[in-house]
N, C-alpha and C positions, 0 to 999 in steps of 0.2 A: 251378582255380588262382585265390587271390585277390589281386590287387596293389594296394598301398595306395598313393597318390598324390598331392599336392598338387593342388588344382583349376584348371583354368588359367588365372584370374582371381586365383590367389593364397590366396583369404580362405577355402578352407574345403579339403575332404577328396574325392578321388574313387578308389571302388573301381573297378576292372576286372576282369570276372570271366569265365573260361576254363575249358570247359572241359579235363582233363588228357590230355595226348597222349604218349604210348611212344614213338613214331618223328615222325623229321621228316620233312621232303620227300624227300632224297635217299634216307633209308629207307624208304619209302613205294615207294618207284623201285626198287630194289633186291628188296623182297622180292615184287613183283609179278615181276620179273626171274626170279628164283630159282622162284617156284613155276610161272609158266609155262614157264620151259626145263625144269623136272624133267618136266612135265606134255606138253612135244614131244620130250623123248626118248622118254618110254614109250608117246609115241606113234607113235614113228619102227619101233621096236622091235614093236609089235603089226600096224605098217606091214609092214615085211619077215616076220613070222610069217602074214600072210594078210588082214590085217585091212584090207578098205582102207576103211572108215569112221574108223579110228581119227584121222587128220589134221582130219578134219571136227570130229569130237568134239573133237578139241583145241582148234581153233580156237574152235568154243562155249563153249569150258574157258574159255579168255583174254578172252575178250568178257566172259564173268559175272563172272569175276575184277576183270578192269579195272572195270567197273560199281561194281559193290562195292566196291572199293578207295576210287574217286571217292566214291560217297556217302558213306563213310565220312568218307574228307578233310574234305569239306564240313562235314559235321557237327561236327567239331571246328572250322570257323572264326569258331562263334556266339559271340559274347562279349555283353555286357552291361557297360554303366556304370552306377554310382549316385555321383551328386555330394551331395554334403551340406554347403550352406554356409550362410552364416546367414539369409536370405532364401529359401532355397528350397530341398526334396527331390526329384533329377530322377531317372528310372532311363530310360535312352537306351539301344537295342538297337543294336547294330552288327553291319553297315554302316547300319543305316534312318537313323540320323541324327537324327530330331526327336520329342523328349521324348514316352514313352506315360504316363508318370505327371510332373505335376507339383505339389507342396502345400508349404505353411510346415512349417517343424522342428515349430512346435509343435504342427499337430493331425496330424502323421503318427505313426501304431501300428504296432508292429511283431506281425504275428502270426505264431504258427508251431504248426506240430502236426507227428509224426513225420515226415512226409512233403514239406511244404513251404514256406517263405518266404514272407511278404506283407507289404507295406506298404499302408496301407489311410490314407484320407483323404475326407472329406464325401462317404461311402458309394461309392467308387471302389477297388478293388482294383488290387495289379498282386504276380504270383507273382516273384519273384526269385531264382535261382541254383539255378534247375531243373533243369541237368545236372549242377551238383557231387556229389562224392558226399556222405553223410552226414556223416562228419568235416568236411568242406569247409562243409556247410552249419552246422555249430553253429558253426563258428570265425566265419561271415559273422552267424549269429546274436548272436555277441556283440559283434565290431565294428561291428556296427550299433546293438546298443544304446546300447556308449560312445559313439558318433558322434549319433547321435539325443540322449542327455543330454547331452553336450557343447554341443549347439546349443540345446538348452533348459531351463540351467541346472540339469540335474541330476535332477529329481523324475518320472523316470520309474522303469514295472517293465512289463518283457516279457508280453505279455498271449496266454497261449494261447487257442486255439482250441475247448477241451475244457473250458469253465469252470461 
């Protein structure tokens, strides 16, 4: 998800970039709900048929589940800034807080090839918008171009990787 923003200085532009998430928290909570009570009934169930591992296993059941559910969460919380104002191109990882790339509009490139985002600057790299998907990522491809020409009066062109 990309969000386009005013910078909070005012004078220039900052994206926020997410990646896109199906469920929220309380769905998140819910359907961890739902597959582990499906998952202690049929085990309540193989319980009274003889099975007395079946509880254990369950409980295994829920523990991987909940695991997974968490990292998953997690993963969705990575976001990314790119500010773009007239004095400077930041791209700031959130929560980290302090700039991994910083350079003037005008010697930042933007490169890109199928696969990924970069802005590039007096031989320093930084990948951007890693988790979006495809669609996601040519939209951020060309809002970053207008924003890059915007800040350097216009005469730029998107420089592949492939050239």
């Amino acid at each position: 998800m990309i969000e386009v923003l005013t910078a909070p200085d005012g004078s220039g532009t900052q994206l926020r970039l997410r990646p896109p998430r199906a469920l929220d928290a309380r769905q998140f909570v819910l359907l961890f709900a739902v597959l582990s009570g499906v998952m202690w009934l049929v085990s309540a169930f193989g319980w009274v048929a003889g099975n007395a591992f079946a509880p254990l296993f369950a409980l295994l059941y829920s523990l991987l589940l909940a695991a997974a559910l968490r990292a998953l969460w997690r993963s969705g919380e990575r976001q990314e800034e790119i500010r773009v104002v007239p004095a400077c191109v930041e791209v700031i990882p959130v929560p980290g807080g302090s700039p991994v790339f910083r350079a003037h509009p005008h010697w930042v490139r933007l490169l890109t090839d199928d696969q990924r985002v970069r802005l590039a600057s007096s031989g320093r790299q930084v990948e951007v918008g890693s988790f979006l998907a495809p669609a996601e990522r040519q939209t951020l491809v060309e809002t970053l171009e207008d924003l890059l020409a915007a800040s350097d009066g216009g005469n730029r062109r998107r420089q592949g990787s492939r050239q």
